[in-house]
PDB file of N, CA, C and O in Angstrom:
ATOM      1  N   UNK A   1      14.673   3.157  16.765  1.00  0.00           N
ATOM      2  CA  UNK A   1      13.617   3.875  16.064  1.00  0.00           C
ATOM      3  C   UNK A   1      12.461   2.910  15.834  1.00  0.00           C
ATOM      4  O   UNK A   1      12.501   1.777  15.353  1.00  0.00           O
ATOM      5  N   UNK A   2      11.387   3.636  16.302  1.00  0.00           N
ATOM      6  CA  UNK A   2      10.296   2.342  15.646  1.00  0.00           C
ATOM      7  C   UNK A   2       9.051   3.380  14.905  1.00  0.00           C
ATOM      8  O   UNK A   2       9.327   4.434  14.333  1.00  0.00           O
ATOM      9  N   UNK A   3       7.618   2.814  15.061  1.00  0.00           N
ATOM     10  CA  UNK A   3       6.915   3.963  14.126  1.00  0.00           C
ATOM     11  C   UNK A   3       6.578   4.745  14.656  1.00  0.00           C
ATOM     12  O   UNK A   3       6.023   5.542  13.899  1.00  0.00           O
ATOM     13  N   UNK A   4       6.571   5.208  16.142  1.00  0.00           N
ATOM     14  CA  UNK A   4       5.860   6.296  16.807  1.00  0.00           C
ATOM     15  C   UNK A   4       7.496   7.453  16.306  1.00  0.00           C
ATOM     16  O   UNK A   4       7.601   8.653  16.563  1.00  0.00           O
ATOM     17  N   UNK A   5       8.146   6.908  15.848  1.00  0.00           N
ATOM     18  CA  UNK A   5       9.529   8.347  15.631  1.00  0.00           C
ATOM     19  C   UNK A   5       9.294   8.592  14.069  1.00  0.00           C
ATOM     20  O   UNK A   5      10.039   9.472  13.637  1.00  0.00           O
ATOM     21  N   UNK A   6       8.539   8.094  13.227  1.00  0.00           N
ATOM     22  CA  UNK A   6       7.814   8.598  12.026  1.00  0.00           C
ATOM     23  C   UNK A   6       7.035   9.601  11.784  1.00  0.00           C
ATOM     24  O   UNK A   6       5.854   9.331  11.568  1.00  0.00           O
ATOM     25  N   UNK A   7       7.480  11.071  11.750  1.00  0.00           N
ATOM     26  CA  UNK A   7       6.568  12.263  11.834  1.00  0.00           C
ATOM     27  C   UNK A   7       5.679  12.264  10.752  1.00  0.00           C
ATOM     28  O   UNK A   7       6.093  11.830   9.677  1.00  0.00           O
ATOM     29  N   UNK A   8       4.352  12.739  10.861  1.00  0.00           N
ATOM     30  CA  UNK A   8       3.345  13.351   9.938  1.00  0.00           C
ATOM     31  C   UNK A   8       3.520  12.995   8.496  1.00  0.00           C
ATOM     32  O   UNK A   8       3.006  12.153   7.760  1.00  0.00           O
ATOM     33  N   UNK A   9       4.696  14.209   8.303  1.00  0.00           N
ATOM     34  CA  UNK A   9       5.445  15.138   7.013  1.00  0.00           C
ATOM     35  C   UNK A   9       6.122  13.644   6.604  1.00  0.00           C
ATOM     36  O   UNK A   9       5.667  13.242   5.533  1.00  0.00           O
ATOM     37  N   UNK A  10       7.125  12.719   7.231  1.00  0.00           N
ATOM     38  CA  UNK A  10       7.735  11.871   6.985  1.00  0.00           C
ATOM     39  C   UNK A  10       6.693  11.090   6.144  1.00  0.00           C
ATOM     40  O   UNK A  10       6.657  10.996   4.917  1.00  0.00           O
ATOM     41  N   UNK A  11       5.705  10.452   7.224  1.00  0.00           N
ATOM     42  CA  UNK A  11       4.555   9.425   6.587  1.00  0.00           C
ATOM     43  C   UNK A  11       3.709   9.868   5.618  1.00  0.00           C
ATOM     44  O   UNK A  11       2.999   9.012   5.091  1.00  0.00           O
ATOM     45  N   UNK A  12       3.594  11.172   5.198  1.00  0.00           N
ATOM     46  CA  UNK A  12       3.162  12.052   3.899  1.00  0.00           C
ATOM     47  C   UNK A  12       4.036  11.521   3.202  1.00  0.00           C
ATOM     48  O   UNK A  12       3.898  10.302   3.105  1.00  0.00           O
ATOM     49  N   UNK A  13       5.025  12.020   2.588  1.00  0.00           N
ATOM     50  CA  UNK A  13       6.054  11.708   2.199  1.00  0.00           C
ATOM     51  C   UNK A  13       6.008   9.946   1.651  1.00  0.00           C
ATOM     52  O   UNK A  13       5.923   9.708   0.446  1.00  0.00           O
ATOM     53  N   UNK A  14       6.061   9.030   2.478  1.00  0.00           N
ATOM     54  CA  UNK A  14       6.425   7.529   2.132  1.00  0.00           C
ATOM     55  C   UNK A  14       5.459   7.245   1.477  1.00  0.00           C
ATOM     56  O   UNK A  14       5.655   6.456   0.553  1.00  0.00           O
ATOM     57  N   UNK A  15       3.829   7.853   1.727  1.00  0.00           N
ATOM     58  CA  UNK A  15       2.569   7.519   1.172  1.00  0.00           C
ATOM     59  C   UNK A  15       2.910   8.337  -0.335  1.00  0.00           C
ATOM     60  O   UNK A  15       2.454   7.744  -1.313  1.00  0.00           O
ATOM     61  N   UNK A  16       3.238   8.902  -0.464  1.00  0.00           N
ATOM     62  CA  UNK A  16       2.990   9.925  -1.971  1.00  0.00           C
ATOM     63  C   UNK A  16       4.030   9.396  -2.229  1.00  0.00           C
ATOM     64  O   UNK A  16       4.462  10.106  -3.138  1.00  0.00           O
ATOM     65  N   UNK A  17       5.038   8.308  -1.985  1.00  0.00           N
ATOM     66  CA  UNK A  17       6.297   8.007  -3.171  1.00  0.00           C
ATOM     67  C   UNK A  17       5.603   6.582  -3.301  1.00  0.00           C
ATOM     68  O   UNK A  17       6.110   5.929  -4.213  1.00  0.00           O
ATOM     69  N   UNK A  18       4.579   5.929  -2.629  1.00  0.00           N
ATOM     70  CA  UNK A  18       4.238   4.184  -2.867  1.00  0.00           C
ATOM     71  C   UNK A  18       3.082   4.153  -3.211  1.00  0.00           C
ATOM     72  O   UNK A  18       2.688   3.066  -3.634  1.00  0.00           O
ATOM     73  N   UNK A  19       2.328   5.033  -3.180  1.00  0.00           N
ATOM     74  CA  UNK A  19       0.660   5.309  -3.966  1.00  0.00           C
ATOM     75  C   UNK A  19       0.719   4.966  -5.061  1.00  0.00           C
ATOM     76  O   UNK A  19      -0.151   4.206  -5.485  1.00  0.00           O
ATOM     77  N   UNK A  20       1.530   5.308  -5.709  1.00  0.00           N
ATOM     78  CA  UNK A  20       1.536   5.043  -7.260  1.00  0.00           C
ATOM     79  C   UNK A  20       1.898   3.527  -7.611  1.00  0.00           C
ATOM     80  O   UNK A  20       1.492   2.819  -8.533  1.00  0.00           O
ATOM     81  N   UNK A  21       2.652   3.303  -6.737  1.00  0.00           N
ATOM     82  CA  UNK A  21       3.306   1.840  -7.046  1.00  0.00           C
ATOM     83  C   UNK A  21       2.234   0.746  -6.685  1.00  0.00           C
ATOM     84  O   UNK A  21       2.071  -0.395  -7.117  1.00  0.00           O
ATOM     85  N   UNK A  22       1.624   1.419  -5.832  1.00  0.00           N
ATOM     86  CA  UNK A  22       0.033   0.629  -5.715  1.00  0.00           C
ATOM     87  C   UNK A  22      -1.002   0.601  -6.675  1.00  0.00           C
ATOM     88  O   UNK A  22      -1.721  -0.392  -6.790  1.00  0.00           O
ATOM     89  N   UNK A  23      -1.121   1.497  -7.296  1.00  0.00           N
ATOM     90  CA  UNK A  23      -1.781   1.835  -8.522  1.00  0.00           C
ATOM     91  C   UNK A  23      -1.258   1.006  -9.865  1.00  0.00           C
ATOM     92  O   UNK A  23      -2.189   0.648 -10.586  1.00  0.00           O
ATOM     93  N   UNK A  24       0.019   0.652 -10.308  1.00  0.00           N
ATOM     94  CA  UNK A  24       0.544   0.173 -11.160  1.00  0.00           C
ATOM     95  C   UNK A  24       0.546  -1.410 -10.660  1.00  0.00           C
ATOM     96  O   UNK A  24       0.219  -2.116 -11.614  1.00  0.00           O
ATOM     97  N   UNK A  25       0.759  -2.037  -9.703  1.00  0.00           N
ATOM     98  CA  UNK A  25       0.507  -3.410  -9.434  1.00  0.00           C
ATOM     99  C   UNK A  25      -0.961  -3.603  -9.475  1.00  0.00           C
ATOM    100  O   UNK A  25      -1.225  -4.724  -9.908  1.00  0.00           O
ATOM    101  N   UNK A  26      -2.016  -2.898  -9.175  1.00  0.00           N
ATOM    102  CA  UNK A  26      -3.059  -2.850  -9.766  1.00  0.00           C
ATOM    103  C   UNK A  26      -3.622  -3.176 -10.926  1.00  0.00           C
ATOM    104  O   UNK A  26      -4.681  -3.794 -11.038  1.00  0.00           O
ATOM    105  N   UNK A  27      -2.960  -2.786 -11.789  1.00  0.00           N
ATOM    106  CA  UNK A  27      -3.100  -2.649 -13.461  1.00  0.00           C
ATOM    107  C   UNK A  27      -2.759  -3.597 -14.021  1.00  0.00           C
ATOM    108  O   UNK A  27      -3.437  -4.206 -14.848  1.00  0.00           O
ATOM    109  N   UNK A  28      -1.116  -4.009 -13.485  1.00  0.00           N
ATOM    110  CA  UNK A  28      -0.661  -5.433 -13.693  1.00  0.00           C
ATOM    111  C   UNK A  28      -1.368  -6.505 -13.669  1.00  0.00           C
ATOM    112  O   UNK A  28      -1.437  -7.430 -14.478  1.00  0.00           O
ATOM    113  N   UNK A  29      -2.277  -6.188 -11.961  1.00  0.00           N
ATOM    114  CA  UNK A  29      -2.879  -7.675 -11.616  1.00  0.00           C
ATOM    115  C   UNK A  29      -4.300  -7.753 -12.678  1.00  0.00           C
ATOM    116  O   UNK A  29      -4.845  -8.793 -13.049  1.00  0.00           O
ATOM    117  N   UNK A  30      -4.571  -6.812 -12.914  1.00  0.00           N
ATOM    118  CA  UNK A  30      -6.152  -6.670 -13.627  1.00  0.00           C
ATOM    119  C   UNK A  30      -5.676  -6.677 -15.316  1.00  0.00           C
ATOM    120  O   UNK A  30      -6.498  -6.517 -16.219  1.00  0.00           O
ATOM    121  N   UNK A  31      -4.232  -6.888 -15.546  1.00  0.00           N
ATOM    122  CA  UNK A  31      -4.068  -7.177 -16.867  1.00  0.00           C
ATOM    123  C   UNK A  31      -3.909  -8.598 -17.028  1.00  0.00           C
ATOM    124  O   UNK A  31      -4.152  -9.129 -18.112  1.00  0.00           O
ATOM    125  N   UNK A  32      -3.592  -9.127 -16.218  1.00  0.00           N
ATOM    126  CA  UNK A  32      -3.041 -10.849 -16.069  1.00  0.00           C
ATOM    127  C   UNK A  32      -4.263 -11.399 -16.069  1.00  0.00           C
ATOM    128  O   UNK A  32      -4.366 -12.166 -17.026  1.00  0.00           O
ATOM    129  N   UNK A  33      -5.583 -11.326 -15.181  1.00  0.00           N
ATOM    130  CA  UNK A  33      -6.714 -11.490 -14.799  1.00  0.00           C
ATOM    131  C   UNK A  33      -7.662 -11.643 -16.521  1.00  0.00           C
ATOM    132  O   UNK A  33      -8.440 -12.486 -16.969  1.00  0.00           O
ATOM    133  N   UNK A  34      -6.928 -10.026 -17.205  1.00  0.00           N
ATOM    134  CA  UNK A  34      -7.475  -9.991 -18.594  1.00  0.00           C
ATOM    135  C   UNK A  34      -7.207 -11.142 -19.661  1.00  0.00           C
ATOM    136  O   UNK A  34      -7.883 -11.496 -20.628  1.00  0.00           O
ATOM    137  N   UNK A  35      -5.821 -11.674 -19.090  1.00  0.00           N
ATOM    138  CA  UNK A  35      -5.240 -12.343 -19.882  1.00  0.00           C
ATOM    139  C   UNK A  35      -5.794 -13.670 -19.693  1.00  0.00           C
ATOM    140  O   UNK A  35      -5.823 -14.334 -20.729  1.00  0.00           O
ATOM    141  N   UNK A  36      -6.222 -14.208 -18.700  1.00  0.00           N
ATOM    142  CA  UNK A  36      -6.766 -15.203 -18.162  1.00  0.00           C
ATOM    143  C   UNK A  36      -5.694 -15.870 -17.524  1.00  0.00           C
ATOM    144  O   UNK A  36      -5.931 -17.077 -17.462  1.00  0.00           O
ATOM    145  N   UNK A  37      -4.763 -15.600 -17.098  1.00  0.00           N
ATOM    146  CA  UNK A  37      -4.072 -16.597 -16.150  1.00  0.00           C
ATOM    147  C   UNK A  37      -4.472 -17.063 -14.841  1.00  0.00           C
ATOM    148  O   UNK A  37      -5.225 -16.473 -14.065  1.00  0.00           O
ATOM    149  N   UNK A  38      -3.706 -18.548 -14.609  1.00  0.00           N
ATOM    150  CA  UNK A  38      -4.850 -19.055 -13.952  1.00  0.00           C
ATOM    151  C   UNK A  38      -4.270 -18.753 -12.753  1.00  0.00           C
ATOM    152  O   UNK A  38      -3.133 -18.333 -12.534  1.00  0.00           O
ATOM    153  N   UNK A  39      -5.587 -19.126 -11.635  1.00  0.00           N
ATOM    154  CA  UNK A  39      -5.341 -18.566 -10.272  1.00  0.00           C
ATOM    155  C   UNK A  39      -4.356 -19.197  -9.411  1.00  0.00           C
ATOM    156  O   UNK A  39      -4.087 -18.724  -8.307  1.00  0.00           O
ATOM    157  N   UNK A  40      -3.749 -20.357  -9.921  1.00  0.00           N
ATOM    158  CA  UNK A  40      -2.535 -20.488  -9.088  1.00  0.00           C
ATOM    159  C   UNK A  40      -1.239 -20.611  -9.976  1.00  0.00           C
ATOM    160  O   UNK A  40      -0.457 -21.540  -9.772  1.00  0.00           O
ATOM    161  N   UNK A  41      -1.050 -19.841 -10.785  1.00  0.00           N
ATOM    162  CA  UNK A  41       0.042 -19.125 -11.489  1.00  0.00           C
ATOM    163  C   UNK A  41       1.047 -18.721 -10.520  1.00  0.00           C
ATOM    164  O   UNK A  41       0.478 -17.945  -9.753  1.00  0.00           O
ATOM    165  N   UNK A  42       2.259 -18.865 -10.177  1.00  0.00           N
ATOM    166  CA  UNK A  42       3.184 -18.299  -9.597  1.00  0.00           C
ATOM    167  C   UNK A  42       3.666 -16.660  -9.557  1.00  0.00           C
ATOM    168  O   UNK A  42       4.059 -16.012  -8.587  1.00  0.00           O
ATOM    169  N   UNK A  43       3.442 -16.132 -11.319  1.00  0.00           N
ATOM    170  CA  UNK A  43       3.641 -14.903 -10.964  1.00  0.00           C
ATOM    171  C   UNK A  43       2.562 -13.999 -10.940  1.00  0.00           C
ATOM    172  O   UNK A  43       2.827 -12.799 -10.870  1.00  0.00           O
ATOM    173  N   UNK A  44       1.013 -14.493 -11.001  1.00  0.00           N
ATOM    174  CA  UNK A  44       0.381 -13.925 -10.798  1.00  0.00           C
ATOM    175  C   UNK A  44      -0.296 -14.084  -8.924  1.00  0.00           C
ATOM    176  O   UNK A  44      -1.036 -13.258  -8.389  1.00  0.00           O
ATOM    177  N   UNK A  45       0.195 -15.258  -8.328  1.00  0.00           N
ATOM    178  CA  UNK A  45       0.541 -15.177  -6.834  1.00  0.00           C
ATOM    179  C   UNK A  45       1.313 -14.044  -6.024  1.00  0.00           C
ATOM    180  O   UNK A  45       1.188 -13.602  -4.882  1.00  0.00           O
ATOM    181  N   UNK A  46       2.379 -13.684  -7.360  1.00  0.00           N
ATOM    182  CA  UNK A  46       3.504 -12.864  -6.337  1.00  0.00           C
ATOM    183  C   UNK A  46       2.763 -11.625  -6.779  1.00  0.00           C
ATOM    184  O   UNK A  46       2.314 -11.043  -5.791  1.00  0.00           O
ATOM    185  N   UNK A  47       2.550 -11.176  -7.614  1.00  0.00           N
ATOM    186  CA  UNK A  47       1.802  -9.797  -8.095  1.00  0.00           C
ATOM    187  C   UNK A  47       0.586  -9.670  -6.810  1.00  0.00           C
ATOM    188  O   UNK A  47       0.546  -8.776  -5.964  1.00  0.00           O
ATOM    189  N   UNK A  48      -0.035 -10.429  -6.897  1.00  0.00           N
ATOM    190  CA  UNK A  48      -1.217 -10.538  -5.662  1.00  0.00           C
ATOM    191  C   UNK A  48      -0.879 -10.302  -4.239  1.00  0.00           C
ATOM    192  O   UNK A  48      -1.311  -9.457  -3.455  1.00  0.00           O
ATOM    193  N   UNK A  49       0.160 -11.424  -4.059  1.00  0.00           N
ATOM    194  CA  UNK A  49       1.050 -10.620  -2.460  1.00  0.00           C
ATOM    195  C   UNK A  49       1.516  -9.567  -2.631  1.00  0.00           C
ATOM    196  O   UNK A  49       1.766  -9.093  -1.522  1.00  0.00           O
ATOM    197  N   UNK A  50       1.823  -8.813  -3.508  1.00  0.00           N
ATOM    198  CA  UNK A  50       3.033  -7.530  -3.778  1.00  0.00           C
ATOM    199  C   UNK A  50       2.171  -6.789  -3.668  1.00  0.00           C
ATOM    200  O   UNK A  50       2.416  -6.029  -2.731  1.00  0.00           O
ATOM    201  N   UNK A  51       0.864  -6.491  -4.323  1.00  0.00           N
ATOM    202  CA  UNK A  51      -0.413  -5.642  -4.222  1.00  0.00           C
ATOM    203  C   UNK A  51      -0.741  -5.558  -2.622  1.00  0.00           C
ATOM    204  O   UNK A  51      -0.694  -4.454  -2.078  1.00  0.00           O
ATOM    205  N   UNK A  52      -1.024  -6.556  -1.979  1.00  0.00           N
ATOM    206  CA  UNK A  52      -1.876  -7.026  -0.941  1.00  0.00           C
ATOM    207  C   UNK A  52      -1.087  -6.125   0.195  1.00  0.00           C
ATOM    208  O   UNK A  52      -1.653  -5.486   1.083  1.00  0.00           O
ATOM    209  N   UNK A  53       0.236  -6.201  -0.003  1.00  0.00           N
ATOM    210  CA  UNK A  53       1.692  -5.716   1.252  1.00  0.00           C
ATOM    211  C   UNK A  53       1.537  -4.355   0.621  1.00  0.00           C
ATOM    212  O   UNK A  53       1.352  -3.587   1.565  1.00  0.00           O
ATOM    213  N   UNK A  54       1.521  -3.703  -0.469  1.00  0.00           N
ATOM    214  CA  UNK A  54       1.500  -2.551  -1.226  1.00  0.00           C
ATOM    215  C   UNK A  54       0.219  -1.551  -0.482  1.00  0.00           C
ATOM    216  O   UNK A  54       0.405  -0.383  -0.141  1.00  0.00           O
ATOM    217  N   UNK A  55      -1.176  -2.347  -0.317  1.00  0.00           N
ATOM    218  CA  UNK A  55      -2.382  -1.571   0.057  1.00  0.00           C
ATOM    219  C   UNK A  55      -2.148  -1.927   1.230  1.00  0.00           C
ATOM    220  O   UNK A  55      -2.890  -1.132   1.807  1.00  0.00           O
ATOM    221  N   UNK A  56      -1.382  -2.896   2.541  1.00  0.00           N
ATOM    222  CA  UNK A  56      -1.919  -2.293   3.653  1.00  0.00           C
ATOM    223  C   UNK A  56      -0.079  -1.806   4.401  1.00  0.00           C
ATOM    224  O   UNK A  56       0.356  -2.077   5.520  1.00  0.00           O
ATOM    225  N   UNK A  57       0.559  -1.101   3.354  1.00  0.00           N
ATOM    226  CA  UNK A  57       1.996  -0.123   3.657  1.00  0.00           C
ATOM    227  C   UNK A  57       1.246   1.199   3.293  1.00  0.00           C
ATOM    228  O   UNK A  57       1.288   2.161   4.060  1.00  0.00           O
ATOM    229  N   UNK A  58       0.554   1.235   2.107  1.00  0.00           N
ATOM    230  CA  UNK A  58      -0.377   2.554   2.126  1.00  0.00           C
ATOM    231  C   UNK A  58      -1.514   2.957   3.075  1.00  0.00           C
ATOM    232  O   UNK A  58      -1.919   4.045   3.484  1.00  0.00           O
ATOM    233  N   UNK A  59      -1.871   1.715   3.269  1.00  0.00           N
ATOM    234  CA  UNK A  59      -3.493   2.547   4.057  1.00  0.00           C
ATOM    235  C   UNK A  59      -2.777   2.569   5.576  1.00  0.00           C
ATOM    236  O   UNK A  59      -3.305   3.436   6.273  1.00  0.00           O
ATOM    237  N   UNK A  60      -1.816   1.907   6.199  1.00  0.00           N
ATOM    238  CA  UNK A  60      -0.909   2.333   7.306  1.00  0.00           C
ATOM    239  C   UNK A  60      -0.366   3.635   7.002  1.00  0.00           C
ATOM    240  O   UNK A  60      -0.602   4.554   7.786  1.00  0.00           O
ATOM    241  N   UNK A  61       0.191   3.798   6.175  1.00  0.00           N
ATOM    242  CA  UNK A  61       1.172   5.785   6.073  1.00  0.00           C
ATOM    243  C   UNK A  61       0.183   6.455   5.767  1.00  0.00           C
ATOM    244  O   UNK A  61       0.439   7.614   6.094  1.00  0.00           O
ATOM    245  N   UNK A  62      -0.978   6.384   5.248  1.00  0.00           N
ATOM    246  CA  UNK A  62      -2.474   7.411   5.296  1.00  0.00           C
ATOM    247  C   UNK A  62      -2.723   7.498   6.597  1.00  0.00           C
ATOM    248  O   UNK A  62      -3.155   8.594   6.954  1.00  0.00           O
ATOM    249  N   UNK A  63      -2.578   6.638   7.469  1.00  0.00           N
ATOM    250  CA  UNK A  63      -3.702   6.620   8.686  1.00  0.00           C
ATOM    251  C   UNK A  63      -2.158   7.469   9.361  1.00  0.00           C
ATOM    252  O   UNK A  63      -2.521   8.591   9.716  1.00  0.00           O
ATOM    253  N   UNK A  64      -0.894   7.317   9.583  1.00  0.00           N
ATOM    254  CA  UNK A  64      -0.407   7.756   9.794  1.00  0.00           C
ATOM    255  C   UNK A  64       0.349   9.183   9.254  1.00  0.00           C
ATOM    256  O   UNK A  64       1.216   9.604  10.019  1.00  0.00           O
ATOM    257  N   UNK A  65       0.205   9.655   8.510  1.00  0.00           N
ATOM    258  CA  UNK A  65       0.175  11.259   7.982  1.00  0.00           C
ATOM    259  C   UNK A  65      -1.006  12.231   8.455  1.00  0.00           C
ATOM    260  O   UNK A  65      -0.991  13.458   8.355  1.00  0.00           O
ATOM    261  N   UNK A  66      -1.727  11.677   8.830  1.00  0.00           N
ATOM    262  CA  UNK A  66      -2.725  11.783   9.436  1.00  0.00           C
ATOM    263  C   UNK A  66      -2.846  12.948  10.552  1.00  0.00           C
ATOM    264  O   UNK A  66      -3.221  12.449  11.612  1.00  0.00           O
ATOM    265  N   UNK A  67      -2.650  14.326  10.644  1.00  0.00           N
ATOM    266  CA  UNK A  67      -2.659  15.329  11.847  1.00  0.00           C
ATOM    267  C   UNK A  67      -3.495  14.831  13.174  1.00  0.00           C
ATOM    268  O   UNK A  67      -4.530  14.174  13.060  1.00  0.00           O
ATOM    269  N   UNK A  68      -3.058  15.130  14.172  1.00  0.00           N
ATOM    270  CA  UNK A  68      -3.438  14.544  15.364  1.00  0.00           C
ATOM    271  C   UNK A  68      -5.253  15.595  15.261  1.00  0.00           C
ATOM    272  O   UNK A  68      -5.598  16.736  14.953  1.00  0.00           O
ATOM    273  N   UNK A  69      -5.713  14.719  15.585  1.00  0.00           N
ATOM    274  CA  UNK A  69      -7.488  15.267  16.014  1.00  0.00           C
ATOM    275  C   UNK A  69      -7.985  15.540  14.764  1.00  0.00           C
ATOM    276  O   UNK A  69      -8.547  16.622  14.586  1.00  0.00           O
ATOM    277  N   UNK A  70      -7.870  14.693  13.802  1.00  0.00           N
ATOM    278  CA  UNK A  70      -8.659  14.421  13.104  1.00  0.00           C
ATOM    279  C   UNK A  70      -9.603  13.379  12.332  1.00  0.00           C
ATOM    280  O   UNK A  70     -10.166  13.352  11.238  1.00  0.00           O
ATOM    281  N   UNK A  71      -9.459  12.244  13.833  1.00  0.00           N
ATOM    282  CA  UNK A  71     -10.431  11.435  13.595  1.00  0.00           C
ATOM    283  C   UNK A  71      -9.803  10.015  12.953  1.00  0.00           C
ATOM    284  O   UNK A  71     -10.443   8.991  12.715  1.00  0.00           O
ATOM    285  N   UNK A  72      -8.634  10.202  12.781  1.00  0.00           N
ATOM    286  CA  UNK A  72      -7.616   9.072  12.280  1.00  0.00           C
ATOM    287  C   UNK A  72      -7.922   7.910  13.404  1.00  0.00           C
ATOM    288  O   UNK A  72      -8.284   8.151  14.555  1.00  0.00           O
ATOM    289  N   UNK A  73      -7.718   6.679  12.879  1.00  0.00           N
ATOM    290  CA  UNK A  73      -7.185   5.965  14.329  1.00  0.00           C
ATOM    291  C   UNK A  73      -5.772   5.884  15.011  1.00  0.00           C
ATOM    292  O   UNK A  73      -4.701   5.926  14.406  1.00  0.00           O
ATOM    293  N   UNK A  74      -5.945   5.758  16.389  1.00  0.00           N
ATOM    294  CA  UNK A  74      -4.891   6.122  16.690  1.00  0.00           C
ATOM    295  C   UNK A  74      -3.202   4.662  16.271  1.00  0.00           C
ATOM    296  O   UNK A  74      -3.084   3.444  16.133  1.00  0.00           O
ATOM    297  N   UNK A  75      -2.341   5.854  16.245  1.00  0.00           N
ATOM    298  CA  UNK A  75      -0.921   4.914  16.282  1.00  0.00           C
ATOM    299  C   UNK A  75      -1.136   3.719  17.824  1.00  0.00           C
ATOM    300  O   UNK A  75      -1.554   4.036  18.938  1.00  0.00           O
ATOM    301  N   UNK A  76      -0.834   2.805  17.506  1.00  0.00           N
ATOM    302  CA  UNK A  76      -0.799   1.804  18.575  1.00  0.00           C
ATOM    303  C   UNK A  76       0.654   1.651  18.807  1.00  0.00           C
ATOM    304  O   UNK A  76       1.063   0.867  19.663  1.00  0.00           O
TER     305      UNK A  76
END
């Protein structure tokens, strides 16, 4: 199985259960930021990678939920 056997409905699906979880590491990172921790903090490093892998697993299952002919780019 690789990602071209990931239907539509499937990649709908993975995007609407990790959207949110993108949204909440968000909040995290912009609360730490509030807090002033400094930029090479360890757990504000891993929050930053966790975000970073978080927005491009989402903006991949957007582009892929994506109905054919509508301007998406294509699956490679």
């Amino acid at each position: 199985m690789d990602i071209d056997d990931i239907t539509t409905e499937q990649a709908r699906k993975l995007y609407d259960a990790y959207h949110p979880v993108l949204g909440h590491l968000s909040r995290v990172r912009q609360r730490l930021d509030q807090l002033g921790f400094p930029l090479d903090d360890a757990f504000l490093k891993a929050v930053s990678r966790a975000q970073d892998a978080m927005r491009d697993l989402t903006v991949e299952l957007n582009y892929m939920a994506c109905p054919a002919g509508t301007g998406c780019r294509r699956r490679q």
